[in-house]
Structure formats: C-alpha cells, structure tokens
C-alpha positions as CSV (number, residue, x, y, z in Angstrom):
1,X,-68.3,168.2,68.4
2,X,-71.9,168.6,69.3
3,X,-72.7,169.5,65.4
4,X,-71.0,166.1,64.4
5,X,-72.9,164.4,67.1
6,X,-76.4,165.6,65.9
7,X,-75.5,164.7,62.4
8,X,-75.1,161.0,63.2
9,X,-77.8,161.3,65.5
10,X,-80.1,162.8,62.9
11,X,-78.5,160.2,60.1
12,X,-79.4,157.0,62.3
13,X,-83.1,158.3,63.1
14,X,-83.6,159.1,59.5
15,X,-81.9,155.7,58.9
16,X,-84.7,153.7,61.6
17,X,-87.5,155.7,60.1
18,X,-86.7,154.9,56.7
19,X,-86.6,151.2,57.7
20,X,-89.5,151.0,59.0
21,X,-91.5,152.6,56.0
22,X,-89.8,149.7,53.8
23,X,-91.2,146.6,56.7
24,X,-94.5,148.5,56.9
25,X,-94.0,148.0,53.0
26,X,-92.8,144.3,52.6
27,X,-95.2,143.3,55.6
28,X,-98.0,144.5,53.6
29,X,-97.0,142.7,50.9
30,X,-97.4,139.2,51.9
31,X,-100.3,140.1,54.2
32,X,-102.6,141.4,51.7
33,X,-101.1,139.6,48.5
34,X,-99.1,136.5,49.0
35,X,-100.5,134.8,52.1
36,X,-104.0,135.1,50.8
37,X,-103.6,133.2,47.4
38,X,-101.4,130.8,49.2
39,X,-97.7,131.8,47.2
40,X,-94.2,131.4,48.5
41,X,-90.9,133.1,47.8
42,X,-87.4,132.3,49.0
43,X,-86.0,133.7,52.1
44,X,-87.0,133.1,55.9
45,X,-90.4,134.7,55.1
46,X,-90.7,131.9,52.3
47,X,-89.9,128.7,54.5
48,X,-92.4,130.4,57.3
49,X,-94.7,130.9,54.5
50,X,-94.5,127.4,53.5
51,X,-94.7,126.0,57.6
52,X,-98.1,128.5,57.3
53,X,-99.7,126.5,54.7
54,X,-98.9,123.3,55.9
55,X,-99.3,123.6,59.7
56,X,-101.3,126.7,60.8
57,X,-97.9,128.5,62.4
58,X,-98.7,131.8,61.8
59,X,-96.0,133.3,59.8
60,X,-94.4,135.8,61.9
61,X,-93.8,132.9,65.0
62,X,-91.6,130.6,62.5
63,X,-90.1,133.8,60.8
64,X,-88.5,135.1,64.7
65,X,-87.9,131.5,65.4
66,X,-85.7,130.9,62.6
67,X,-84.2,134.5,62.6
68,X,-83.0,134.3,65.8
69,X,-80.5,131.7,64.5
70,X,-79.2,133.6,62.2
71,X,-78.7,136.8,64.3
72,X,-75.1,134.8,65.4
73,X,-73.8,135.7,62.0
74,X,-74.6,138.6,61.8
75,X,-73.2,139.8,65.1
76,X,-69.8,137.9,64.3
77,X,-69.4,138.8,60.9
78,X,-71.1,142.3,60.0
79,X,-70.7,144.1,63.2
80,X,-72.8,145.0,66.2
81,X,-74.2,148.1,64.4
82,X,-75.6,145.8,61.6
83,X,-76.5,143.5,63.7
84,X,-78.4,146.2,65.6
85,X,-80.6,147.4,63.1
86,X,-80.9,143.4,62.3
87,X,-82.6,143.1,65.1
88,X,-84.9,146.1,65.2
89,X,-86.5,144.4,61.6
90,X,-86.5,141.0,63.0
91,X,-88.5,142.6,66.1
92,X,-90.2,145.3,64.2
93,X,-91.6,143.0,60.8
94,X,-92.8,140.6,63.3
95,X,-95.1,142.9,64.8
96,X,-96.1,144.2,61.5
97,X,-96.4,140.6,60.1
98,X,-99.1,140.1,63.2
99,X,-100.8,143.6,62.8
100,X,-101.6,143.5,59.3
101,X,-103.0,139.8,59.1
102,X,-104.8,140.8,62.2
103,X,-106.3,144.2,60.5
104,X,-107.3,142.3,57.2
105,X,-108.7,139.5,58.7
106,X,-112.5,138.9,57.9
107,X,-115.1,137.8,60.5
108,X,-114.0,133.9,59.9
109,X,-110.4,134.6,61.1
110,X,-109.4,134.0,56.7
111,X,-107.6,136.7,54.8
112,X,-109.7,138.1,51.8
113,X,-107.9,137.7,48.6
114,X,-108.1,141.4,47.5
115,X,-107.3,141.1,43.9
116,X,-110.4,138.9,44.0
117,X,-110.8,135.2,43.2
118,X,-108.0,133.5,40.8
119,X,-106.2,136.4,40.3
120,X,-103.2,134.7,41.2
121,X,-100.9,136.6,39.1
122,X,-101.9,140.0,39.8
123,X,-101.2,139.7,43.7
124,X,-97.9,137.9,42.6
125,X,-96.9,140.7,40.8
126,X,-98.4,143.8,43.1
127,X,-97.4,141.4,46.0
128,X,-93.3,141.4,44.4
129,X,-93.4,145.0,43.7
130,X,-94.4,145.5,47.5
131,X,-92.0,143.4,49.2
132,X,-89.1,144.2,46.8
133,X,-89.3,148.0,47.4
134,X,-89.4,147.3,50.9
135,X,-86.2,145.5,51.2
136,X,-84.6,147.6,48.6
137,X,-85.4,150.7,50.9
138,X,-84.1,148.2,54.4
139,X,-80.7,147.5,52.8
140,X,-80.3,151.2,51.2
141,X,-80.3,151.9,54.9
142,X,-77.9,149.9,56.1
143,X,-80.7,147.8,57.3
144,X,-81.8,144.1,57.1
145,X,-84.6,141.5,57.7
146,X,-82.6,138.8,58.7
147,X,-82.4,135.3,56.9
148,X,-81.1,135.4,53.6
149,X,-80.6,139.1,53.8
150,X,-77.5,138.5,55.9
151,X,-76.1,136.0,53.4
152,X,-76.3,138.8,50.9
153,X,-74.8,141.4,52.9
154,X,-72.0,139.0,53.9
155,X,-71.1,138.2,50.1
156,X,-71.6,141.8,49.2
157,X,-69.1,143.1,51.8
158,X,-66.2,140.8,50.7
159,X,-67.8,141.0,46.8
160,X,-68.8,143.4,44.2
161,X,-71.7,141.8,43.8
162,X,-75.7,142.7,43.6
163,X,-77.8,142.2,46.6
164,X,-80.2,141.2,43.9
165,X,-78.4,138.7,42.3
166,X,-76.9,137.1,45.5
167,X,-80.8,136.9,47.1
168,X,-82.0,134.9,43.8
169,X,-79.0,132.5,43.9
170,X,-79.9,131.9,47.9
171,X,-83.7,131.4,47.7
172,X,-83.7,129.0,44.0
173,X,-83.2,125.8,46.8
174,X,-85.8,126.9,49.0
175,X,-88.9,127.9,46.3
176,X,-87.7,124.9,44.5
177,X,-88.4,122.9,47.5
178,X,-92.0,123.9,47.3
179,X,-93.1,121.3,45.3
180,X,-91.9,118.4,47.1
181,X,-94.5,119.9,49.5
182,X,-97.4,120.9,47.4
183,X,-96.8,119.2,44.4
184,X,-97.7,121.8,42.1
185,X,-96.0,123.5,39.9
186,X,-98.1,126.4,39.9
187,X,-96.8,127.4,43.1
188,X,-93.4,127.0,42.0
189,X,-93.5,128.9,38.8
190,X,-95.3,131.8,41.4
191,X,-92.8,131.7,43.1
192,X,-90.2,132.3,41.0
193,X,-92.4,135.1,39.4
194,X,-92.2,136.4,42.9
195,X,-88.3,136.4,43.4
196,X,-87.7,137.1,39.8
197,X,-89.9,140.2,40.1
198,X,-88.1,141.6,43.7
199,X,-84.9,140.9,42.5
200,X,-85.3,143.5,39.5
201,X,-86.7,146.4,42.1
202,X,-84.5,145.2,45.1
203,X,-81.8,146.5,42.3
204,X,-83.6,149.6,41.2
205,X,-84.0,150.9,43.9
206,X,-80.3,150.5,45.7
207,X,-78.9,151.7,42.5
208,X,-81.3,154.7,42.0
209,X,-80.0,155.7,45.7
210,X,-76.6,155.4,45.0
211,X,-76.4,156.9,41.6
212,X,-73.8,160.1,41.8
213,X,-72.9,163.0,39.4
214,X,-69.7,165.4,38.6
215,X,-69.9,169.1,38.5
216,X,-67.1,171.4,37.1
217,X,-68.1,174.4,37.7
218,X,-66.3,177.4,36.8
219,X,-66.6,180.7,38.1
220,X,-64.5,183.7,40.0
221,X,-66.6,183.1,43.4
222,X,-65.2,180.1,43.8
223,X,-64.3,180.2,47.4
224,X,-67.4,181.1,48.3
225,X,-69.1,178.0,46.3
226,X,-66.5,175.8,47.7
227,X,-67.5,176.9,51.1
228,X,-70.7,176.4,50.4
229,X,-70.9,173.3,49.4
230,X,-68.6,171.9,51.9
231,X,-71.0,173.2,54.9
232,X,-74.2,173.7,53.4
233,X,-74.4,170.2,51.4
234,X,-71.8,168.1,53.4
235,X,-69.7,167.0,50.4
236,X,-66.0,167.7,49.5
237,X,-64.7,169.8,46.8
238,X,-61.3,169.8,45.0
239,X,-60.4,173.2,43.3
240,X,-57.9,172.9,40.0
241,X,-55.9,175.2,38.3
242,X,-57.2,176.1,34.8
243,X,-56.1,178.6,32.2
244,X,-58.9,180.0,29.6
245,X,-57.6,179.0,26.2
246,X,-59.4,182.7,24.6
247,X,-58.6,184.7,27.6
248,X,-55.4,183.4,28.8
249,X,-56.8,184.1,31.9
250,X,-56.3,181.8,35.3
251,X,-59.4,180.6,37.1
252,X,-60.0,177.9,39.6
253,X,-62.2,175.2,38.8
254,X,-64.3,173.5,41.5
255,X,-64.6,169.6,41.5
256,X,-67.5,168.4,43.1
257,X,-68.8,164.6,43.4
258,X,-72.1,164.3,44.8
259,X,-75.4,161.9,45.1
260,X,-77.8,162.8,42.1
261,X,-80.0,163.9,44.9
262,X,-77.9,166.4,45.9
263,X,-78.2,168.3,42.6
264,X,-80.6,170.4,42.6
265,X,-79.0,171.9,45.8
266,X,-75.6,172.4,44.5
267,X,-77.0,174.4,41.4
268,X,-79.7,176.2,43.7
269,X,-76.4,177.4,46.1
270,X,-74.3,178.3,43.0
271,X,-76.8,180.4,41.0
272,X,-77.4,181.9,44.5
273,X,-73.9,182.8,44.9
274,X,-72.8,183.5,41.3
275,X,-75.5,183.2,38.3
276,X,-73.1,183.7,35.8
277,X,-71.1,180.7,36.8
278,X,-70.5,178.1,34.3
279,X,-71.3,174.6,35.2
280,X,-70.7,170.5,33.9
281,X,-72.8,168.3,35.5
282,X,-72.2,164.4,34.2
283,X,-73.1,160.8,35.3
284,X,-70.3,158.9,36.4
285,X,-70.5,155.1,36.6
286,X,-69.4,154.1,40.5
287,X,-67.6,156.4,43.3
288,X,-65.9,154.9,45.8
289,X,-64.5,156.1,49.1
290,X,-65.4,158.0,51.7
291,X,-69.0,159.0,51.9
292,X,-69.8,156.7,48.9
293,X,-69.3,153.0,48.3
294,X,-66.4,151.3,49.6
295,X,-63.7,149.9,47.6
296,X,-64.0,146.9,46.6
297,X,-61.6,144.2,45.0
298,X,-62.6,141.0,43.3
C-alpha cells in the first residue's frame, strides 16, 4: 500500500513539474515574441491580448479575470482533479505572465522586440513554436490553462477528436474578431499563422507522448522477463502458448504493450536476463485501456 501510494505521489509531482516547464514555456512565448510585435491568437490569452492593446490591462489581470469564469465547467464537467491542476496553471501562468514582462521590460516600462524591428513573422513563428510546445506538454499531463483548453478537453473526453483540431475550430471567432478592432489584416493573417502553427506542435507533441510499441519476445526465461517487466517497468504482460514449427518444441511467448519510451528498458531488462532471447518490437496504431488511452466511441 505504501509502494502504490508513492507511485501516485511520485506520478502527480512529476505531473506539476512537468506543467510548469510547459507555462514557463508558453509564458515566454507571448512575453518575448507576441506581445512585443503587438500579435494575437485565439484563446483567453488572445482576447486578453487584444484588451492589452486596446486598453493598457496588462495581460495576465484580464486572462485570471476571464478564467475564473470558466473554472465552473471545469469543476462540473471534468472533475475536481482536472479542475485542480486547472487552477494551479490559471494561478501559476499568471504569475509567469507578470514575471517575464516584468524581467524583459526595458527602462521605459516597453518590451523590446527581440527578433528586432519588423520582423513580424519570425517572432510569429518562434512565438507559435513556444506556446504550442507548452500546452502540448500542459495537456500531456493531464493539465490545462483554462479558457479554451477546457472546451477541448470537454469535446475530447466525450470525442475522438484532436486537442489540436478542437482548439483551431474554437479560437477562428475570436482572431477573426481582430479586425473589427484593428482593422488590419496583417494582424489577422498573424494570427492565424500563430494558431495554425500551435495547432501542428500542440499535436506532435501529444502524439509523440502517447505513441506505443508491441514486443513478442521469445525466449525459455520467460518467467523471469515477465516478472521483470511487470515490477521493474510497471506494464502488463500476457504469455501465449507457441509451438516451434522446426523444433516442434513448446515455448511461451511474452506479449508486452508498452509507451515507445519504455523501450529501451524492456530490451536493456531482457538482454540482461537472457541475451539469446528473440524479440519483435512493432508500432501499433492506438492502445486503449488501462494505462493508455481510454476507449472511446464516436
């Protein structure tokens, strides 16, 4: 019991910590690429982006404001354990919002464009990369920073579909709306550029976390690989019954599914155990169940 405790324990610190690397990530992102060359995105951050331009409101005021609203949902719908994390981002990307603006800030209060003058593009792009691996990190750890993000996980729960996808459908009205403000297209097209750009790592990096692999591995240690893996890697094996067409022989065949991160452990524990042992390791398209995705129906 106290081994199962420390697990989850040690899962949800790793969980926080990984978290707050992606905010320290996405709230560098608009500080030191977006906010300085004056471009918008969808999402809370977006609209608070937009009430920064046009009123002075430093971003990370609207962007609680407005959260805090939508911290109803996601205690209703997703869960108090969502909802908990939820508010840790909220909390913990406002403070990061305030830090970096206030480290990068020159002597007249402005914030340097880094890229240097009219490079618009580049720090839409670099800017992008920045916030998309952030949030792609926040939501592969069960994690969200509010606003739009909970719409997504909502669909997603109920729906097969991308957290990607769902975020572009969501944020079209709101960058769209930028020109009624600014009239300039410029800073719509930037925009999209912006949420076009996320959207492609946002799904990179979820699905480069959830990709999994097979193994068959054959061999005549294969208690002692099965054991193995079940306590030293924390996955499940399945043994079958196979018959060596040459030999005629019986042997047990070890089925393992795994995270492709876990690979290079399960072939460092079975050449431990039994270097002769014969293994197939293959890419399989989606695992669902326990330990891996849920099931989902359309």
């Amino acid at each position: 019991m106290d081994k199962l405790l420390r697990l989850r324990v040690g899962r949800e610190v790793k969980d926080y910590l990984a978290i707050t690397f992606g905010l320290i990530c996405y709230a560098l992102g608009w500080a030191a690429f977006l906010l300085p060359y004056q471009i918008t995105t969808g999402g809370v951050t977006g609209i608070s982006a937009i009430i920064y331009y046009v009123t002075g409101v430093e971003l990370q005021i609207s962007y609680f404001l407005i959260n805090a609203i939508f911290l109803g949902f996601a205690l209703k719908i997703l869960g108090p354990r969502f909802s908990l994390k939820t508010v840790y981002a909220i909390f913990m990307l406002t403070f990061l919002l305030w830090l970096f603006q206030a480290l990068l800030k020159d002597s007249n209060g402005q914030l340097p464009q880094l890229m240097g003058p009219g490079q618009e593009f580049m720090a839409c792009v670099v800017g992008a990369g920045l916030l998309g691996f952030g949030i792609g990190i926040v939501f592969c750890n069960n994690g969200s920073t509010g606003g739009t993000d909970i719409i997504a996980w909502i669909i997603n729960k109920y729906k097969d579909v991308t957290l990607g996808r769902t975020m572009m459908y969501c944020d079209i009205v709101i960058i769209s709306s930028c020109y009624f403000i600014f009239h300039d297209w410029k800073r719509v097209m930037f925009g999209f550029c912006v949420l076009f750009i996320m959207s492609i790592v946002i799904d990179y990096v979820i699905n480069s976390s959830r990709q999994s692999v097979q193994f068959l591995i054959f061999s005549r240690k294969h208690d002692e690989i099965a054991e193995g893996i079940n306590k030293r890697i924390d996955r499940g094996v399945t043994l079958l019954d196979g018959t060596g067409w040459y030999s005629k022989q019986e042997i047990k065949v070890v089925v393992v599914l795994a995270k492709k991160s876990q690979s290079l452990d399960i072939f460092r524990l079975v050449k431990d155990i039994d270097p002769n042992a014969f293994i197939s390791q293959s890419n399989v398209v989606g695992v669902y169940g326990e330990g891996f995705d849920p099931l989902k129906v359309k």
